[in-house]
N, C-alpha and C positions, 0 to 999 in steps of 0.2 A: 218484328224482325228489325234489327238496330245495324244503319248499316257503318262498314269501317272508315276508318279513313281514307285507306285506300282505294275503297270502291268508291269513293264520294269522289277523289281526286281524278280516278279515272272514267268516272261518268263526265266531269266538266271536259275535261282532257277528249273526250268522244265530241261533244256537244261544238267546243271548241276548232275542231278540225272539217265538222262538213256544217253544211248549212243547214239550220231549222225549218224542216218542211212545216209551211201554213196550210190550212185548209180555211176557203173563205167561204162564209152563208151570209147571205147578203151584205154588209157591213160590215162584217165580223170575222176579224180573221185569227184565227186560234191553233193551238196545235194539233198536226195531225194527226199524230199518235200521241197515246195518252205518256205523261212525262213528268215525272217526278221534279218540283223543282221548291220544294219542303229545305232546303241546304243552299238554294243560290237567294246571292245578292241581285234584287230585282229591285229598277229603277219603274217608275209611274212617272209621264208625262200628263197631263189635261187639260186642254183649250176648253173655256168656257166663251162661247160668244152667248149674242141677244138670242137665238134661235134653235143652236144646238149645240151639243158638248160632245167632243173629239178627245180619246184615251188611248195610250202606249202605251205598251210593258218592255223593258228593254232589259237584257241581262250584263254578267259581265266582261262580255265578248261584243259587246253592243250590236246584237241580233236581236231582231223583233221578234218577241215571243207571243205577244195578244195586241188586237188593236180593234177598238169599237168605235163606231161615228153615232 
C-alpha cells in the first residue's frame, strides 16, 4: 500500500504537533509505538570515545526519535 502525499504530509504535520513518546530499556530509548518513518529525513549523531559509543536519531522537527549508549 503506497502511501499519498497527502497522508505523508499529514502524518509529519501529526508528528510535528505533540511530542514523540520514548519508551526506555536500559540504554535504549526508542519509540513507543511502532512508527513509520520510511519518508522522514532523519539526522544520526555518534560520539565515539576510548570506551564507549553514544547514538541519536533526530528528525525534522529536531525530536529525539532513537538514542543508544
Amino acid at each position: 500500500m503506497s502511501k499519498t502525499a497527502a497522508s505523508i504530509q499529514a502524518e509529519r504535520a501529526a508528528l510535528a504537533t505533540k511530542p514523540f513518546e520514548l519508551r526506555q530499556v536500559g540504554a535504549e530509548l526508542s519509540p513507543a509505538r511502532p512508527t513509520d518513518f520510511s519518508h522522514a529525513h532523519l539526522r544520526l549523531g555518534i560520539d565515539v570515545g576510548s570506551t564507549t559509543v553514544k547514538l541519536a536519531v533526530i528528525d525534522d522537527n529536531d525530536n529525539l526519535v532513537y538514542a543508544n549508549y
